[in-house]
C-alpha positions, 0 to 999 in steps of 0.5 A: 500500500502507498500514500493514495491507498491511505483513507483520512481516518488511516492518515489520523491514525498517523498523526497522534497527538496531533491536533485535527487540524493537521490530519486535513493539512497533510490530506489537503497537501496529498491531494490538492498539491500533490506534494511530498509530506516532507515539504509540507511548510504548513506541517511543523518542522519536527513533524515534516521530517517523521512523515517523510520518513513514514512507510505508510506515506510512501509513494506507490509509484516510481518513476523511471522514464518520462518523454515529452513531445517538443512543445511539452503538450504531451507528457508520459510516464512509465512508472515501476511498481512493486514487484518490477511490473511498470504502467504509464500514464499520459498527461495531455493538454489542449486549449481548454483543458489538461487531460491525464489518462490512467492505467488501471491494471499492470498489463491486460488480459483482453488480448486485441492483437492490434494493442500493445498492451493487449500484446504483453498479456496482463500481470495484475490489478492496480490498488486504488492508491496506485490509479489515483497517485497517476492523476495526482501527478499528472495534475502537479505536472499540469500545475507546474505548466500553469495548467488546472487538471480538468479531466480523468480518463480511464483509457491508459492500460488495462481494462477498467471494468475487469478491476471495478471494485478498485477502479470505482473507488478510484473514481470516487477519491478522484471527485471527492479530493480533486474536485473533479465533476463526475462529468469530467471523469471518463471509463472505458472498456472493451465491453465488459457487460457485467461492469457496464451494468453496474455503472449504470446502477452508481450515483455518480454520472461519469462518462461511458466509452466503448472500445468497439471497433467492428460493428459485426459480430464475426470481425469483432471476434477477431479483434476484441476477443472478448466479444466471444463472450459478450457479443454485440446484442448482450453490450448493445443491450448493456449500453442501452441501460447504462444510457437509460439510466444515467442519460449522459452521451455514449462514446463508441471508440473506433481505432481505424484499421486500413482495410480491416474495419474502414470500409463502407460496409463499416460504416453503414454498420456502425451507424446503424448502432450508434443512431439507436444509442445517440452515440458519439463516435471516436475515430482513432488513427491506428498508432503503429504497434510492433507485432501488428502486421497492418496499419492505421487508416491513411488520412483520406480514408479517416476523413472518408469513413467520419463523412459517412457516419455524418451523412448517416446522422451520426456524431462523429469527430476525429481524435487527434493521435498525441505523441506518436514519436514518444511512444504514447500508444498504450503500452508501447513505452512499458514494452521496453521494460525489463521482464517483471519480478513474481506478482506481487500486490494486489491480486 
């Protein structure tokens, strides 16, 4: 366990004999800082050097690679955890607003061939501590560059919904202790359905992204295995719910692979989907990822493919790829770490 695992009651349990007064200055420090217990020039001298020191303050992260895009608007992350796993985290910053994207679990075991991550096979679960210390400092990161955190999207590696009793909790200290609007706040998943259905029953409105990629169950079980399990009727019907119930926008996520999942036909299918839902479509420029054997769709068929879908009465942008020569495809920096230690951690 690390610092961001701690609850405020384990925090005071820290500081005895210390007035109440200084359970919220280190809390506040943590959170809305980011800072190191020992710099904490609020907290008294004596006290700043017994908590810099203290195992349980200990941060859960290790940074051991960082690279940035020659304008700084992009900025990622690999970082160690226990047992010699490494995760990333991208911090992203547009006109009007900084956008951090979190890992939530050490690998991933869904297994879509045209995503690294999915390439290296999953290791373990990410504690809550350990998904919000990524947000945290990618707001002290913004902050540095005089720049206010405003969004959380769970989109860096892992999948979300598999590790929900973490990835719940993560949301919630995120809203509560950064102050970020539930609205600001996206998941992600590949199609877990189960875990679909549970967002729709939370109090907090968050946003909801499909990574759908084939709108036909046969090509969708090529790419997103998972759809072996949950085929497209089973989270179409899950989504249906989720929108019933929370009446907030449904992104379809779409990463374009040429001559794959970019024909007409595609296109057709996907709006046929998407209109029911009100969904809003994401179409992501496949990066180049190593042991993947075609590639993203050129710029005209990308601008070709969001056309039809708009003659077809559906709301549909193109996301803009960040950082493709700092390897900020998910996974891709964390490829090159050494091979991980025995699990260690949560499970």
């Amino acid at each position: 366990m690390g610092r961001y695992d701690l609850s405020r009651a384990d925090v005071a349990d820290l500081l005895p004999g210390e007035p109440r007064y200084r359970v919220d200055q280190l809390w506040t420090g943590l959170y809305q800082r980011g800072a190191e217990p020992g710099s904490l020039a609020t907290l008294p001298r004596a006290l700043r050097a017994r908590l810099a020191v203290e195992p349980a303050l200990a941060p859960s992260l290790s940074p051991d690679v960082e690279v940035a895009t020659p304008d700084g608007s992009t900025r990622k992350w690999r970082f160690a955890l226990a047992g010699g796993y490494r995760i990333e985290t991208v911090l992203m910053e547009y006109p009007d607003r900084a956008t951090v994207c979190v890992s939530t679990q050490a690998g991933c075991a869904m297994a879509c061939g045209f995503c690294a991550t999915g390439q290296a096979g999953f290791d373990r679960n990410l504690s809550v501590g350990e998904i919000v210390e990524q947000a945290v400092r990618g707001a002290a990161a913004a902050r540095a560059r005089g720049r206010r955190l405003s969004n959380v999207v769970f989109m860096g590696m892992g999948e979300p919904l598999a590790n929900y009793d973490r990835v719940w909790p993560a949301v919630e200290r995120l809203h509560a202790e950064l102050g970020l609007s539930a609205r600001h706040l996206t998941v992600s998943t590949v199609g877990v359905v189960p875990g679909i259905r549970r967002l729709a029953a939370e109090t907090l409105p968050v946003n909801l992204a499909v990574s759908l990629h084939a709108a036909d169950d046969e090509l969708r079980d090529r790419l997103v295995p998972l759809n072996h399990r949950y085929p497209l009727a089973a989270l179409l019907d899950a989504c249906a719910t989720w929108r019933a119930a929370r009446n907030r926008r449904l992104s379809f996520e779409w990463a374009l692979i040429d001559g794959v999942n970019d024909r007409p036909d595609d296109a057709r299918r996907l709006a046929a989907l998407a209109r029911p839902l009100r969904a809003h479509v994401n179409l992501i420029p496949l990066n180049p990822t190593p042991g993947w054997p075609t590639r993203g769709t050129p710029p005209a068929g990308v601008g070709a493919f969001r056309d039809r879908l708009v003659a077809a009465d559906v709301n549909a942008t193109v996301r803009r790829n960040r950082g493709v020569g700092i390897d900020a495809a998910c996974g891709q920096l964390a490829g090159r770490a050494i091979a991980p230690a025995a699990p260690a951690g949560p499970d």
